[in-house]
C-alpha positions in Angstrom: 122.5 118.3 112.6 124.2 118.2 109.4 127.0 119.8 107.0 127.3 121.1 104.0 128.5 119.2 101.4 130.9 122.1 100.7 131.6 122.3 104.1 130.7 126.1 104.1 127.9 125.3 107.2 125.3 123.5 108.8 122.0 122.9 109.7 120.0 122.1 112.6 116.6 120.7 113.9 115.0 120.9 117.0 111.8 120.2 119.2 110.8 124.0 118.7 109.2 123.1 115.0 112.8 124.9 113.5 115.0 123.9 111.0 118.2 126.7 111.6 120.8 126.8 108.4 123.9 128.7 109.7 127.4 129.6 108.0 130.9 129.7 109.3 132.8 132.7 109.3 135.6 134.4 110.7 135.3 136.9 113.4 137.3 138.8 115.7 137.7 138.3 119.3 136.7 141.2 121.2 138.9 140.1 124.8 142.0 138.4 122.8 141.5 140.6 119.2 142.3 137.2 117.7 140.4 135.6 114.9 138.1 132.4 115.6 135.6 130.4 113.9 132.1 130.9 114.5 128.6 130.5 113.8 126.3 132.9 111.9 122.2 131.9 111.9 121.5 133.0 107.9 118.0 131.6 107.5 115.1 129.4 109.6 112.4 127.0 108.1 108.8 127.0 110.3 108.0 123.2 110.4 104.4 122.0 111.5 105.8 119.2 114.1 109.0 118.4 116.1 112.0 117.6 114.1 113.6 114.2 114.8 116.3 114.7 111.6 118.1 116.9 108.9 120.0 115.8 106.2 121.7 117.3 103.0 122.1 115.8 99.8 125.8 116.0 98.5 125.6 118.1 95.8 123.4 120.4 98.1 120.3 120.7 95.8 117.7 119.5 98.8 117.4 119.2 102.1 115.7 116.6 104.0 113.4 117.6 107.2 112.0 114.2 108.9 109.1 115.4 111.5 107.1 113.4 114.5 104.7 112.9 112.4 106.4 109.9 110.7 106.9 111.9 107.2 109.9 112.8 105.5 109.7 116.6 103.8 112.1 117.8 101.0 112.8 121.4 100.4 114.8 122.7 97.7 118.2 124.4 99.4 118.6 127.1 97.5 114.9 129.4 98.1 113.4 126.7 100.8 110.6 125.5 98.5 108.9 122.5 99.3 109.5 120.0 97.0 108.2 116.7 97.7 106.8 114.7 101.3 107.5 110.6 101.6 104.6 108.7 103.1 104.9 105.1 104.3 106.6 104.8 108.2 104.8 104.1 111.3 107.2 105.7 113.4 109.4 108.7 113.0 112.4 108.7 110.9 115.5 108.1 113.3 118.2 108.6 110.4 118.2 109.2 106.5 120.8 109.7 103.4 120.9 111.2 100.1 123.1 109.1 97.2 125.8 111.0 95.9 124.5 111.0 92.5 120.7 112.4 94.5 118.5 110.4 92.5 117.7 108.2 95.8 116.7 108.8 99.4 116.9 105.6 102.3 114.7 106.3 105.3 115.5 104.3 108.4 112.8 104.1 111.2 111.8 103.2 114.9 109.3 100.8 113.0 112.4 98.9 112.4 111.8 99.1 108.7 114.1 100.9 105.6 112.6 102.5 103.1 114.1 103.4 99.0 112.7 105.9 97.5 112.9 107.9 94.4 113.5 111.6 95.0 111.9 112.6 91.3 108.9 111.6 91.8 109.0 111.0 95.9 107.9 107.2 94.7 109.0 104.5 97.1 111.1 101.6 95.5 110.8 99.2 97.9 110.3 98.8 101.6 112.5 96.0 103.8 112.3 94.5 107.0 115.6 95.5 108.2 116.5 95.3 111.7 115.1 93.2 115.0 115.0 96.7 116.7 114.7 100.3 116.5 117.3 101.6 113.4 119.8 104.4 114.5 121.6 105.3 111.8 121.7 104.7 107.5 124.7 105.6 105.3 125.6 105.8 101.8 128.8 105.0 100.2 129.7 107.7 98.2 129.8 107.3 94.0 128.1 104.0 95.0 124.2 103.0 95.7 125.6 100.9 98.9 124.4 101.8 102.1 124.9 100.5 105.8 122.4 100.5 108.7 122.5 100.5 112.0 120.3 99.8 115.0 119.7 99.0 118.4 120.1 95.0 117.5 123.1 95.5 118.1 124.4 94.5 113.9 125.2 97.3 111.3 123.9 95.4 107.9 124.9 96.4 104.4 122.6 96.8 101.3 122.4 97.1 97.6 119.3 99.9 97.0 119.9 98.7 93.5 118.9 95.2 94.0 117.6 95.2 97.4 120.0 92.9 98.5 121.0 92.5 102.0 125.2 91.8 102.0 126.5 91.4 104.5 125.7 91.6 108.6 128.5 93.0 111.4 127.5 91.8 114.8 130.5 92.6 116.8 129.1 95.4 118.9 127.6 94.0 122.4 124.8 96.8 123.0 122.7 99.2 120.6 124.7 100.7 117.6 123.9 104.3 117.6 125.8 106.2 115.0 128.0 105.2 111.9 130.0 107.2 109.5 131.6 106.5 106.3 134.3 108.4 104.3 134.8 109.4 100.9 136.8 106.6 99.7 134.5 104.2 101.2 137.3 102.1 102.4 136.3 101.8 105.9 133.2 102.4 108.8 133.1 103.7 112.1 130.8 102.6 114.3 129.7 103.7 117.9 127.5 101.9 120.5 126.3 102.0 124.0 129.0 99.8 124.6 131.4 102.1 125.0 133.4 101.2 122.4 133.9 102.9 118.8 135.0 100.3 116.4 136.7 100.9 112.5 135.5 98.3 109.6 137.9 98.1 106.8 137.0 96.9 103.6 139.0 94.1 102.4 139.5 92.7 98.6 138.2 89.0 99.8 135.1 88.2 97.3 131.8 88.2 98.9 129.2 85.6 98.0 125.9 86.2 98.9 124.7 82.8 99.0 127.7 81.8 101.6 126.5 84.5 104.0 122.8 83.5 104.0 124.3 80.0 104.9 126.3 81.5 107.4 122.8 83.4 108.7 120.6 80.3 108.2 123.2 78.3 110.4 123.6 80.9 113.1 119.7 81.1 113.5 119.7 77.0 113.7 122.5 77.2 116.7 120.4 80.2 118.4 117.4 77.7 117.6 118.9 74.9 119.9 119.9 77.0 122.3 116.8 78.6 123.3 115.5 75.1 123.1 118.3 73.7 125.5 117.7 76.3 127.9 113.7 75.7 128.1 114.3 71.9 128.4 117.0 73.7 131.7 114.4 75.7 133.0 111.4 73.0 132.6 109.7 75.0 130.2 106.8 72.8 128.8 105.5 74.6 126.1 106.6 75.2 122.5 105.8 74.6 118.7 104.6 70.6 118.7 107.1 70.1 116.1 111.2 70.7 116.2 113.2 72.3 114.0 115.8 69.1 112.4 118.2 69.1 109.0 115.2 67.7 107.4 112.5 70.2 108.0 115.5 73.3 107.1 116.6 71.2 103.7 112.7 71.3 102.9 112.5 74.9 103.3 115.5 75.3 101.8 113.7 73.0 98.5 111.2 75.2 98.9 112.9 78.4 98.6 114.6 77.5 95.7 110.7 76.1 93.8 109.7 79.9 94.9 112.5 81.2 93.3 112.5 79.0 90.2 108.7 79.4 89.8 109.4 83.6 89.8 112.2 83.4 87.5 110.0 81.3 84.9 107.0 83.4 85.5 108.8 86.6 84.7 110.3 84.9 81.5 107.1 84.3 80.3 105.6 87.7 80.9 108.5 89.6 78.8 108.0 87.2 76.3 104.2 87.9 76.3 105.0 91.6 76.1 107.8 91.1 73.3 105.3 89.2 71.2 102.2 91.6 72.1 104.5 94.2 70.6 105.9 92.4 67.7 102.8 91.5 66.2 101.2 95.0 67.0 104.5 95.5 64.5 103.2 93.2 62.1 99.8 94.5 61.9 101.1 98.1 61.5 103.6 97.1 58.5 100.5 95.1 57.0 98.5 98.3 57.0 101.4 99.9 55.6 101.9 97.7 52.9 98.2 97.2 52.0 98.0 101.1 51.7 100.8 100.8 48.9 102.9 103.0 51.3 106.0 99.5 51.0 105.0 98.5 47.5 108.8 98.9 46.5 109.6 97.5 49.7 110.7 93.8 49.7 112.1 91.2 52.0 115.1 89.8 51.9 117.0 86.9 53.7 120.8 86.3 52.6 119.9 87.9 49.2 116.8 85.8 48.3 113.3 87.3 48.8 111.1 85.7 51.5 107.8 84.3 50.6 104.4 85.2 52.5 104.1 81.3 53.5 107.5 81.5 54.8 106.7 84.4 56.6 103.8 82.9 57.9 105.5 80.1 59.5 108.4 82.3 61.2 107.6 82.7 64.7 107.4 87.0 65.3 109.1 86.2 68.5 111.3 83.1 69.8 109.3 81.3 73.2 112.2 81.2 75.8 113.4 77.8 76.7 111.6 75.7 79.7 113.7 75.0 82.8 113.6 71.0 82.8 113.3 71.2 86.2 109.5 72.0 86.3 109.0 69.0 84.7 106.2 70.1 82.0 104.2 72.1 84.2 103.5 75.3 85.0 105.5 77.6 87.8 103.1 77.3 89.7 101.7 73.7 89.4 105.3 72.9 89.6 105.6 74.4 93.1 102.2 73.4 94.4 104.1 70.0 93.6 106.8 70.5 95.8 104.6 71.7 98.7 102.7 68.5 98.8 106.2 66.1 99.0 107.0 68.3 102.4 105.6 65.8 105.1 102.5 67.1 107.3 104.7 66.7 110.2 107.4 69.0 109.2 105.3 71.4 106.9 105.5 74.5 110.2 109.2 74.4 110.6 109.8 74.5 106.9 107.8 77.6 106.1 109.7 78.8 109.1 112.9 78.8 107.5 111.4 81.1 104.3 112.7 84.7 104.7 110.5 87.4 104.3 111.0 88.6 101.5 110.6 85.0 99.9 107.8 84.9 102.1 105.8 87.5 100.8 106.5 85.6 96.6 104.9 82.5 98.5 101.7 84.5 99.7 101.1 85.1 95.8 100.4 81.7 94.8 98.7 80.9 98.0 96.3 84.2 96.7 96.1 82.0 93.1 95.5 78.9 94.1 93.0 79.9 96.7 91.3 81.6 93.8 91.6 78.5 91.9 90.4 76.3 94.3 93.7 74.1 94.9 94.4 71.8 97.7 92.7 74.6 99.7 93.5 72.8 103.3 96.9 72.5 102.6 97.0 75.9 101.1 94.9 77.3 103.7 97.7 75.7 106.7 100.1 77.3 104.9 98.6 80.7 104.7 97.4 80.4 108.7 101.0 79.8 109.6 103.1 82.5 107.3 100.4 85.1 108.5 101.2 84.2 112.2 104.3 83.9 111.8 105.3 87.6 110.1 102.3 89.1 111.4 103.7 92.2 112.0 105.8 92.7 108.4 102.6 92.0 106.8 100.6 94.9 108.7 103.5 97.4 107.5 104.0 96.3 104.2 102.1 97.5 101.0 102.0 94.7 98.4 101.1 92.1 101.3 98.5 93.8 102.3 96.7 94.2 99.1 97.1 90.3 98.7 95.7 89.6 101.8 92.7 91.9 100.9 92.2 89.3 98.5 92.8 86.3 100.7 90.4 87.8 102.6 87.6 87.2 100.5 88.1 84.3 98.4 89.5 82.2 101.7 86.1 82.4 103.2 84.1 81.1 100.0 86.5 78.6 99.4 86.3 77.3 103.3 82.5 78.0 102.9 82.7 75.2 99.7 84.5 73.0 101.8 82.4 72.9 105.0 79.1 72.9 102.4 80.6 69.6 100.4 81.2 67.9 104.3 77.8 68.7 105.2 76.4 67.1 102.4 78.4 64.3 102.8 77.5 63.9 106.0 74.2 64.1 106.0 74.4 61.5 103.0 76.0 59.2 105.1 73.2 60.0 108.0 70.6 58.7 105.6 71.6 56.0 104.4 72.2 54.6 107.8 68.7 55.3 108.6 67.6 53.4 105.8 69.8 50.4 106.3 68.8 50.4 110.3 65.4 50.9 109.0 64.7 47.6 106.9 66.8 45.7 109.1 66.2 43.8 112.5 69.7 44.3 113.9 71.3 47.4 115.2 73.4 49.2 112.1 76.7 47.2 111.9 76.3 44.8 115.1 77.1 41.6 113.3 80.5 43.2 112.5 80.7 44.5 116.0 80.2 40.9 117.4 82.7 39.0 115.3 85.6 42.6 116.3 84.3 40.9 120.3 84.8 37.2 119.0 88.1 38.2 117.6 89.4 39.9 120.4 88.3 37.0 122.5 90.1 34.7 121.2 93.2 36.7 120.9 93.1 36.9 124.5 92.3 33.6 125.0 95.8 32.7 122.8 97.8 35.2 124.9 96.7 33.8 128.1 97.6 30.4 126.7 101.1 31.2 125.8 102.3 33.2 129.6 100.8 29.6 130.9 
């Protein structure tokens, strides 16, 4: 159910395939002859499955039906005419909101994954891993693109669907959060759970810093860490990952994060400035044409009142290269990270991916896709990409972008591997021969003089052991 945004009536969906839209009016009491406020049915919308959730946008130009089938459907308010159909859960749609301004849409599922789309086009602007559970409830702030969630995790997080940044996280509530409202000003939230408790969140003017709370969230997972550990070491538990988690193995992944990071910001520099210059000399050729038509032939060029010379113009650059970050150390993003993944230690190489998020995750399973093309380090590389696929199996499954790089993976992993096992076989049987030959055109066994003095050697060792306990 759902009101209008002028609060004039309400809507309603149901298990019977029906979406209801009724009005409020004034009627007269036939037993008192008093007025009271009821409910008038005005129209109904035939759906083709069970409806789970109806929303309005605010300015009450659509109305959003989402259905068992795990699709959200948009109609037009006004004359009911379908407008557009959002594709992409794997469960139903437990809760959805409209922005004030209507230009966006946020689905949040049972598949415990949010969803931002576009409502021109219906196009999906990105998909996040939200929640450890089933999500309850999503809602905007008004005049803002904020939004909260809620879920059965028992946290309500908050979100930029601008930046598709994740806030701040409220964990206060000791069972499954299953509704949340937010008023006009936005100053505030009200939460309620299966708790039995309703609990009021009021905004406060202390600044927010988004690095401090993913420390705050890195530390809290570390203490959860230990304690799960604690309590298997309690119980007798014997097994577990071979390696622990330790302030060393969370500072690599934390160096690692940050090479991810710097590798994507440089790569994206130098794609805008590929694009700048692929447009600036498409420029150049089109005033060259121009001029060689005679179309600028009382055009000239001028630089602080003095004309500029063609060999001058010749050796301007048509587009400034963007400054290196000294940190990569002359080489490229991603040579520069395939750098720092060799200096984390064998040992503690699982824990540290372990500590990637995600999202960050999903950046990393890029350049595991280009240097598997390339041929890099491929059993490192291939470790790497065994472990992040175990370890967010079931994002990857849901999410679009990943899967298309795996689709890749899939194929150039096995020729690569293929290379690899082809160069130890060869090897190997190079190795076989020549120790055929050498056992061939001697009279002693392959290496049994060296065996006899390792016997000697030992021997005597023994000999000067016994010697000293005498």
């Amino acid at each position: 159910m759902d009101v209008k945004g002028d609060k004039s009536g309400i809507v309603t969906g149901s298990e019977d395939k029906d979406i209801k839209f009724w009005e409020f009016e004034l009627v007269v009491d036939s037993d008192s002859g008093t007025k009271r406020l009821a409910l008038v049915l005005t129209r109904t919308l035939k759906m083709s499955d069970e409806v789970m959730n109806v929303r309005f946008s605010l300015d009450q130009k659509f109305v959003a039906v989402s259905l068992l089938d795990n699709t959200v459907k948009i109609f037009y308010e006004d004359n009911l005419k379908f407008f557009l159909s959002l594709y992409g859960h794997k469960l139903p749609v437990m809760s959805m909101d409209f922005s004030s301004d209507s230009t966006l849409i946020v689905t949040a599922s049972a598949d415990k994954n949010i969803k931002i789309w576009g409502t021109d086009f219906g196009d999906c602007h990105k998909s996040i891993f939200a929640h450890d559970d089933s999500i309850t409830g999503v809602r905007f702030v008004q005049k803002t693109h904020y939004f909260f969630s809620c879920s059965k995790d028992k946290t309500i997080k908050y979100w930029d669907a601008d930046t598709f940044d994740h806030i701040q996280t409220l964990n206060t509530h000791h069972a499954a959060v299953l509704s949340l409202a937010i008023p006009k000003n936005g100053n505030f939230i009200v939460s309620g759970s299966s708790d039995r408790s309703i609990r009021i969140f009021f905004r406060t003017d202390q600044q927010l810093f988004l690095e401090e709370e993913r420390e705050k969230e890195m530390e809290a997972l570390f203490e959860t860490e230990e304690l799960r550990e604690r309590r298997e070491e309690e119980e007798g538990v014997e097994s577990g990952p071979a390696t622990k988690k330790t302030m060393e193995t969370i500072k690599s992944g934390e160096r690692l994060i940050e090479a991810i990071l710097l590798a994507n910001q440089e790569t994206k520099k130098m794609e805008e400035y590929k694009e700048e210059l692929q447009d600036a000399e498409s420029e150049e050729k089109e005033a060259k044409k121009r001029k060689l038509s005679g179309d600028d032939d009382d055009m000239m060029d001028f630089e602080g009142g003095e004309k500029v010379s063609d060999d001058e113009e010749l050796k301007k650059p048509l587009v400034a290269a963007p400054m290196v970050d000294p940190f990569l150390m002359g080489l490229s993003p991603s040579d520069y990270l395939l750098k720092q993944l060799k200096m984390v230690k064998m040992s503690e190489l699982e824990e540290s991916l372990r500590v990637l998020p995600f999202a960050v995750a999903l950046e990393f399973l890029k350049y595991l896709e280009k240097w598997v093309a390339q041929g890099a380090s491929i059993e490192l590389v291939c470790r790497c990409l065994f472990y992040i696929i175990q370890l967010y199996h079931n994002q990857i499954r849901t999410h679009p972008s990943a899967i298309n790089v795996i689709d890749s993976l899939k194929f150039n992993v096995h020729r690569r591997l293929q290379e690899v096992k082809d160069i130890i076989g060869t090897n190997r049987a190079a190795l076989q021969f020549h120790k055929r030959k050498i056992t061939s055109t001697t009279t002693h066994n392959f290496f049994a003089d060296q065996f006899e003095k390792l016997q000697e050697k030992k021997a005597t060792q023994e000999k000067g052991v016994a010697f000293f306990r005498s």
